[in-house]
Structure formats: C-alpha cells, structure tokens
Residue, then its C-alpha position, 0 to 999 in steps of 0.5 A: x103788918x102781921x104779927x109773928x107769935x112764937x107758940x112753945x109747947x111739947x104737945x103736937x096736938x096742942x101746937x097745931x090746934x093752938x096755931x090752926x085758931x090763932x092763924x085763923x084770927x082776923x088781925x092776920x097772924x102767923x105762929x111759929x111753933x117749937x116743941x120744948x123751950x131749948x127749940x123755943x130759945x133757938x127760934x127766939x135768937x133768930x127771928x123777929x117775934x111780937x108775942x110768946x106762949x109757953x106751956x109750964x109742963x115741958x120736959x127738960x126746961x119748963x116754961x117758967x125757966x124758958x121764959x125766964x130766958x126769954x125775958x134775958x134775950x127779949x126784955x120787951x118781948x110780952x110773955x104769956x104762960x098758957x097751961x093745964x096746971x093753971x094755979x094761982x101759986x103758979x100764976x105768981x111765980x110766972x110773974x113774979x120770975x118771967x115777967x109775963x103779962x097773961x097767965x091763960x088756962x088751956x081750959x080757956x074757951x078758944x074764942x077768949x084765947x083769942x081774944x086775950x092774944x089779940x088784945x095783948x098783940x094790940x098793946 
C-alpha cells in the first residue's frame, strides 16, 4: 500500500524538491502538495492522508495555526513541523499546541529527511 502525504508549504521551490525525494523513497509513496494552510485544510477534508508536513512561515495562517487545525479535523493523523526558523521555543510550541510528533529543520540532509518520514509512516 502506499502511503499518501500531504506537504504544506508556500514555496514551490521547496514543495517540488521535497515531493520529488519523498516520491522517490523506496517504501512507495506518493505527495499531495498545497501552498498555504487554507489549500492545505481543503485537501485534508477531502482525502484520506497517512502523514502531514507543514512549514511554520506561511502568509495568511501559519504552520502552527494549520496544524493546530489539522489535529481538530484528524486527531490521529501524525504532524510534522518542517522549517527554516527551527528553534527550540519554536519546536515547544509546535508540540505543545499541534500536537506534532517531529519538529525537522529544512536544513536536514535529504537522505535523514527521508529517513525521519519513513520511520514515522512506519509508526
């Protein structure tokens, strides 16, 4: 079966990167992008997800606030904080109020991003 992820983020740059290496992981998985957490909700009403990633910086709602919503809609879904702005005040927040099992620095070599995703689909 493959998993389903839904990847937030208001950067095409970073969304395409990000999907282009999960897609290619071994376990078979497939990423739904959304460019801002409003999108992000629309796609979580809709269709059945194994895994969110949220960037924290994103105009209009940002990722706190989208998972915060995300964890209202999904409780089980698991959540995952992926920023630039990674932060240990930060990084408590995102628990403490999103509930996300992994808070992952953008600066994370690509092959542990992967890793971290695969271990946590594996959950």
């Amino acid at each position: 079966m493959t998993a389903t992820i839904l990847l937030v983020d208001d950067e095409p740059d970073i969304l395409l990167s990000v999907k282009f290496l999960l897609e290619r992981s071994p376990k078979g998985v497939k990423v739904i992008t959304a460019s801002s957490g409003a999108e992000g909700l629309r796609v979580l009403e809709t269709r059945t997800l194994d895994l969110v990633i949220s960037d924290y910086k994103m105009p209009g709602m940002d990722g706190i606030q989208f998972l915060m919503a995300a964890h209202r809609l999904k409780p089980d879904l698991p959540r995952v904080m992926f920023t630039a702005h990674a932060d240990a005040g930060l990084a408590r927040r995102a628990v403490a109020e999103a509930f996300v099992r992994e808070f992952i620095a953008k600066t994370l070599p690509p092959r542990e991003l992967l890793q971290k995703v695969e271990a946590l689909l594996e959950e």
